[in-house]
LUMPAZA-485578 format. One record per atom (N, C-alpha, C): residue in one letter; x negated, y, z. Coordinates in steps of 0.001 Angstrom, whole numbers, plus 500000, padded with zeros to 6 digits. Each point is the difference from the previous one (the first is absolute). Layout:
<r gumi="a" x="X" y="Y" z="Z"/>
...
END
This chain:
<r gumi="x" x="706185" y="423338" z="505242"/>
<r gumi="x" x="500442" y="500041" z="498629"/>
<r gumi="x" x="500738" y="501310" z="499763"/>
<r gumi="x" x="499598" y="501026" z="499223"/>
<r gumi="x" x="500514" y="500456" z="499549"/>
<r gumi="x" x="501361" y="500320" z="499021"/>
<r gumi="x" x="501214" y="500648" z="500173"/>
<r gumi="x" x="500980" y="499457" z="499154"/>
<r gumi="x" x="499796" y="501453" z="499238"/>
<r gumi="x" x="500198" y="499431" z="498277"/>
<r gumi="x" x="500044" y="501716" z="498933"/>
<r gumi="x" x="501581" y="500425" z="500577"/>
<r gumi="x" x="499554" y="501490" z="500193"/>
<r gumi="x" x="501552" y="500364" z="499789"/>
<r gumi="x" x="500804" y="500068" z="498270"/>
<r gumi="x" x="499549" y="500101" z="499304"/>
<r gumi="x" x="500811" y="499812" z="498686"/>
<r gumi="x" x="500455" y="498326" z="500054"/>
<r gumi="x" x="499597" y="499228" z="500419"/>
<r gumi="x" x="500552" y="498431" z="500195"/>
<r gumi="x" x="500912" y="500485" z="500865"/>
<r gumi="x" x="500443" y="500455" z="501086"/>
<r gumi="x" x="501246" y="499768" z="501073"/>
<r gumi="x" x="500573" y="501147" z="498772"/>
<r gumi="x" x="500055" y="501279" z="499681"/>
<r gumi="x" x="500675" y="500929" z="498774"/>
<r gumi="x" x="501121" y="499308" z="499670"/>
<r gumi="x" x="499069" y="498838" z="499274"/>
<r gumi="x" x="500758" y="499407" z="498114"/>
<r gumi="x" x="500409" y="499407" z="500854"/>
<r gumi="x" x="501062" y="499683" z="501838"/>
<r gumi="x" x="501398" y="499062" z="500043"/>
<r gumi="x" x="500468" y="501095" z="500229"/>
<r gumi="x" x="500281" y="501197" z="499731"/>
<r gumi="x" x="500941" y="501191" z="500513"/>
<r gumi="x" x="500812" y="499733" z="499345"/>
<r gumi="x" x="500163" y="500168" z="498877"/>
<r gumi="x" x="501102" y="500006" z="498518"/>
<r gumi="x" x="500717" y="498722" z="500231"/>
<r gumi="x" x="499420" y="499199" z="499854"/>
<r gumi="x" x="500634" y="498586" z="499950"/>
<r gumi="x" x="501361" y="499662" z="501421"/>
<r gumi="x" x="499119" y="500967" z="500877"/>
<r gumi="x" x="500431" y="500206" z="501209"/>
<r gumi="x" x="501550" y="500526" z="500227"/>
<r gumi="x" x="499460" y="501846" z="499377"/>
<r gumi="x" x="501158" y="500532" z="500007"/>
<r gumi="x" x="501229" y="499509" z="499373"/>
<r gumi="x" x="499754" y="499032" z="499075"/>
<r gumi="x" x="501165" y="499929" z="499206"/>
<r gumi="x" x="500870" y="498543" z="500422"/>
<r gumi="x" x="498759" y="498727" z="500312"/>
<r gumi="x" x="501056" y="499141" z="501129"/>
<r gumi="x" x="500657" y="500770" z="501610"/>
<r gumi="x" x="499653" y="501287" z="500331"/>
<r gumi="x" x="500807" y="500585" z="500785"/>
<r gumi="x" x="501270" y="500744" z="500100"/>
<r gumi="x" x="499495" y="500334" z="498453"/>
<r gumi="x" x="501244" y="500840" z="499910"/>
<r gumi="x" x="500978" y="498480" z="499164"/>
<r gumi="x" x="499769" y="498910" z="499539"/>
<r gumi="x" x="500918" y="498928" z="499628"/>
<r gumi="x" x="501123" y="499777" z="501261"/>
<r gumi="x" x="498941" y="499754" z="501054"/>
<r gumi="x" x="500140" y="499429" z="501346"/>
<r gumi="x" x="501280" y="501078" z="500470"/>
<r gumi="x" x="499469" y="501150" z="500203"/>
<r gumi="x" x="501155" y="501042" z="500226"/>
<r gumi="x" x="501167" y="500087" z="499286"/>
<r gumi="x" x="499995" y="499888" z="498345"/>
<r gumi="x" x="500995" y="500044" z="499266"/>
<r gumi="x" x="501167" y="498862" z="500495"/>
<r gumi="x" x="499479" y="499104" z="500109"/>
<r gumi="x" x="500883" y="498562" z="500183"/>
<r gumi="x" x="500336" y="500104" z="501798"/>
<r gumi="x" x="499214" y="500303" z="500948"/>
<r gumi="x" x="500326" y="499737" z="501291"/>
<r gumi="x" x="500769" y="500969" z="500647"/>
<r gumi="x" x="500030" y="501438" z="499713"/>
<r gumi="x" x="500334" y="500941" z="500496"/>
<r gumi="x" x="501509" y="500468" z="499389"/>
<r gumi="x" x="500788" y="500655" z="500562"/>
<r gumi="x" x="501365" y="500468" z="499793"/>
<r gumi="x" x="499835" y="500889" z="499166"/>
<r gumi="x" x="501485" y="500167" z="499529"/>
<r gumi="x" x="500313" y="500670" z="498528"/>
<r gumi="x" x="499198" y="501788" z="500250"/>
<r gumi="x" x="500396" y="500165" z="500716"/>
<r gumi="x" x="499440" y="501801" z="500534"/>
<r gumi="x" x="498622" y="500341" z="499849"/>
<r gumi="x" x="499124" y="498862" z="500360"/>
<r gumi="x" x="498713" y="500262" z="500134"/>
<r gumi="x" x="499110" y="499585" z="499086"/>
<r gumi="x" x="500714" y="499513" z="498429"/>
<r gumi="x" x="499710" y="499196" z="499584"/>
<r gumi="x" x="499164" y="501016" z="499217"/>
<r gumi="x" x="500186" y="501592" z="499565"/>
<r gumi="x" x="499560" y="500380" z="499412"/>
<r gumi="x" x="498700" y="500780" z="500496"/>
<r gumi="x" x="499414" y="499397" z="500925"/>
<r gumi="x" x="498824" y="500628" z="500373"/>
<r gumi="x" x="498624" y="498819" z="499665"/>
<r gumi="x" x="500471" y="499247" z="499378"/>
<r gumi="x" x="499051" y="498730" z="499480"/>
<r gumi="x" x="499386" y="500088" z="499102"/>
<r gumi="x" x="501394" y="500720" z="498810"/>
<r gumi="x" x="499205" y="500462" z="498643"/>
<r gumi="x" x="498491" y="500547" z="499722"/>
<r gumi="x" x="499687" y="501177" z="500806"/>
<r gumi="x" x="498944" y="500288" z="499837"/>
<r gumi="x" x="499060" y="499326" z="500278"/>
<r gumi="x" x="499874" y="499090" z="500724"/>
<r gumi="x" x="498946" y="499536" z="500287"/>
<r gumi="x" x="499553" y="498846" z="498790"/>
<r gumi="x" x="501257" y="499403" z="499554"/>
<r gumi="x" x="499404" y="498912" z="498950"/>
<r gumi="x" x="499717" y="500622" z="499471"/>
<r gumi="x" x="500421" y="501176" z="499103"/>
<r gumi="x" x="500164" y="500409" z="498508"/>
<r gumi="x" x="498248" y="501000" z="500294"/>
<r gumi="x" x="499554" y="500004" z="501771"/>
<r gumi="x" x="498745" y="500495" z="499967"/>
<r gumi="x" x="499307" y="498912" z="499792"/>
<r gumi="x" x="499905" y="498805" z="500395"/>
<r gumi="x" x="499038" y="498504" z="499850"/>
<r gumi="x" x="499956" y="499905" z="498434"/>
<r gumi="x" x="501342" y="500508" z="499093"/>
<r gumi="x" x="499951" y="499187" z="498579"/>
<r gumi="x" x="499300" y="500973" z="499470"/>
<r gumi="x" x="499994" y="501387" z="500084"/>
<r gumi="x" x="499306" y="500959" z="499272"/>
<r gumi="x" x="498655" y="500113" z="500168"/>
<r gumi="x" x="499092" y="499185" z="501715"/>
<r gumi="x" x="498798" y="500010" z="499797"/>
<r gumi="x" x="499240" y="498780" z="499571"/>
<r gumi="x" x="500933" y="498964" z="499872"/>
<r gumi="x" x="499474" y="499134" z="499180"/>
<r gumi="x" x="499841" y="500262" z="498278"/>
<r gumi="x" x="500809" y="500408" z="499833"/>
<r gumi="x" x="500256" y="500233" z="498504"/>
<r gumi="x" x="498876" y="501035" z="499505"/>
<r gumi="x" x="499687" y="500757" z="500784"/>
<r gumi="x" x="498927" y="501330" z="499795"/>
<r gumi="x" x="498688" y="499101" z="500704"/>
<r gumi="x" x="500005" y="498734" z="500550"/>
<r gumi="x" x="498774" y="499758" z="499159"/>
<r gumi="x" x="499675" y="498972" z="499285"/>
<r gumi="x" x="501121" y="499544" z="499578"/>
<r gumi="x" x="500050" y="499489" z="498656"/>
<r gumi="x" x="499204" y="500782" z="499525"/>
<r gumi="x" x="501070" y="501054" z="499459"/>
<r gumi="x" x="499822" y="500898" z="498748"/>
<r gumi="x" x="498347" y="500308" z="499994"/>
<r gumi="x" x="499367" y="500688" z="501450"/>
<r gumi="x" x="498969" y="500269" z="500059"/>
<r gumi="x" x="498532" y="499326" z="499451"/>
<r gumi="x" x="500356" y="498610" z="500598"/>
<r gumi="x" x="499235" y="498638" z="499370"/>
<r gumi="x" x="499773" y="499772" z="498702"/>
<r gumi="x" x="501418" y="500335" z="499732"/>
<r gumi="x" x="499731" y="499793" z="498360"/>
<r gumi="x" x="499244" y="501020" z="499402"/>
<r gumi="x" x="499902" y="501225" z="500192"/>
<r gumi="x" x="500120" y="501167" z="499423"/>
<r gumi="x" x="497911" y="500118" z="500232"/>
<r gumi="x" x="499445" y="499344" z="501068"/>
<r gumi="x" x="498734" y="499738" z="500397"/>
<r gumi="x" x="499554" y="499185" z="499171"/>
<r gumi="x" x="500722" y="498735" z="499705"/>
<r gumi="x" x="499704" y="499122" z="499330"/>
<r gumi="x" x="499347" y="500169" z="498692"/>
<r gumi="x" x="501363" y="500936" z="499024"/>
<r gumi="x" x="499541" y="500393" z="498937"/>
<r gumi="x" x="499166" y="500911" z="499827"/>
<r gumi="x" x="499824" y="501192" z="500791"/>
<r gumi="x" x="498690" y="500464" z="499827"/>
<r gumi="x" x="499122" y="499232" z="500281"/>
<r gumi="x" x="499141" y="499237" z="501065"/>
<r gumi="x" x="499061" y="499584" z="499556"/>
<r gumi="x" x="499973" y="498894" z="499049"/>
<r gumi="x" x="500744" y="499354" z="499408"/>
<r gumi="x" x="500257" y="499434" z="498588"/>
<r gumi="x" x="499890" y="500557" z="498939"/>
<r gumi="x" x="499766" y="501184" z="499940"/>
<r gumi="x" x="499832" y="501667" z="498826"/>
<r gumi="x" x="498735" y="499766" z="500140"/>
<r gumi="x" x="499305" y="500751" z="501435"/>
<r gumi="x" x="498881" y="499995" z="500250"/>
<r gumi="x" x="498847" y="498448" z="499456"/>
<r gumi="x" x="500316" y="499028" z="500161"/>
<r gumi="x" x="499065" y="498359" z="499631"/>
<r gumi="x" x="500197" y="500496" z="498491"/>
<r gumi="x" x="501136" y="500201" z="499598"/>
<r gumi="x" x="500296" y="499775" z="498202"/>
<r gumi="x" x="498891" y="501167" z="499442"/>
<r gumi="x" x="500025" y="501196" z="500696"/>
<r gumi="x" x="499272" y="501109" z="499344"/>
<r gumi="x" x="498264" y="499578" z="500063"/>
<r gumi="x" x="499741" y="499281" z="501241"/>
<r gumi="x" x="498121" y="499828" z="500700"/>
<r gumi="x" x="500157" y="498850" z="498300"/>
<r gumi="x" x="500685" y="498902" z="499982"/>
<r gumi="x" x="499923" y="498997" z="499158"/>
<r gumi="x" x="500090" y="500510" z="498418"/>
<r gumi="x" x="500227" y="500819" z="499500"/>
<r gumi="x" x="499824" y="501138" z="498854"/>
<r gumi="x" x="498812" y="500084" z="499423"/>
<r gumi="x" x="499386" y="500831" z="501210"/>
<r gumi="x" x="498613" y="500355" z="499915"/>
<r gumi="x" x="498503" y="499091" z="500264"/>
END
């Protein structure tokens, strides 16, 4: 069986950011600030593909409306 690599991908994000939770809460006051990046990297690549999805979406939703015109 083959596994897609874009299926193992899409748990990175989800990933990074219960790690860096995990770190925020378990780890001492000093080190606490090396966590940040990593969520605030999981929330920004989820969110970008949100945005992306959507942004696909409506073009080809342009595209059906324009073929359905003619």
């Amino acid at each position: 069986m083959k596994i897609n690599k874009r299926f193992i991908l899409s748990f990175v994000a989800p990933f990074m950011i219960l790690f860096s939770a995990m770190g925020l809460t378990l780890r001492d006051k000093t080190r606490k600030m090396f966590y940040y990046p990593i969520g605030l990297m999981g929330i920004s690549m989820i969110l970008e593909r949100d945005v992306r999805r959507r942004l696909n979406r409506k073009n080809i939703f342009k595209k059906i409306k324009s073929y359905q015109k003619n």
